[in-house]
N, C-alpha and C positions, 0 to 999 in steps of 0.2 A: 873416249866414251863420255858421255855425256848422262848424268844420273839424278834426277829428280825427284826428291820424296816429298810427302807432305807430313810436317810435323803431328797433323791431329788426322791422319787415315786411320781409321778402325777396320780395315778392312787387311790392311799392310800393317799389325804391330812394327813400334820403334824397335824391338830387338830383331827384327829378321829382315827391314829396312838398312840398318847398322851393319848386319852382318855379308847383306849383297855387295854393299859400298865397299865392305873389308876385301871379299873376294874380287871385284871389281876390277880388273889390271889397270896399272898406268899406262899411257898418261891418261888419266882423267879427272872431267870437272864434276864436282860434286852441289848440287842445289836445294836446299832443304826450305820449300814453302810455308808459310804459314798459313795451312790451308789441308783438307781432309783429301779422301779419295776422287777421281776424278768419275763425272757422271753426267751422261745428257742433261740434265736438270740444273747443270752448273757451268752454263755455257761460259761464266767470264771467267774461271778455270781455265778451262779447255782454249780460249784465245790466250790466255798469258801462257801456258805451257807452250801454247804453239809461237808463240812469239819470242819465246826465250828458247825455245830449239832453234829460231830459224835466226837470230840473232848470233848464234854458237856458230851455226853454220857459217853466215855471212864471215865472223872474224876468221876463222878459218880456211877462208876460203873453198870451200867448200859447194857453195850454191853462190849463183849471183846475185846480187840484193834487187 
């Protein structure tokens, strides 16, 4: 799994963020941004989460690069 939060989402409080990650089974990678909720209005968000998923993938092997 693959789990990405953003430290300042008001949308997603830190305690129920914290607590998905807790329930979350291994193996997984866990990414805490520095950075709020994701939103059309925050398009360079939205490319670096996509980049850093598809990055996960790539080592993985997973998808081909």
């Amino acid at each position: 799994f693959l789990v990405i939060n953003g430290r300042t989402d008001h949308q997603i409080p830190e305690p129920c963020w914290q607590k998905f990650q807790q329930l979350t089974p291994k193996p997984k990678t866990v990414m805490i941004l520095d950075a709020g909720h994701m939103h059309p209005s925050k398009p360079e968000l939205t490319l670096r989460v996509v980049e850093i998923s598809r990055q996960w993938l790539i080592e993985r092997n997973a998808i081909n690069p």
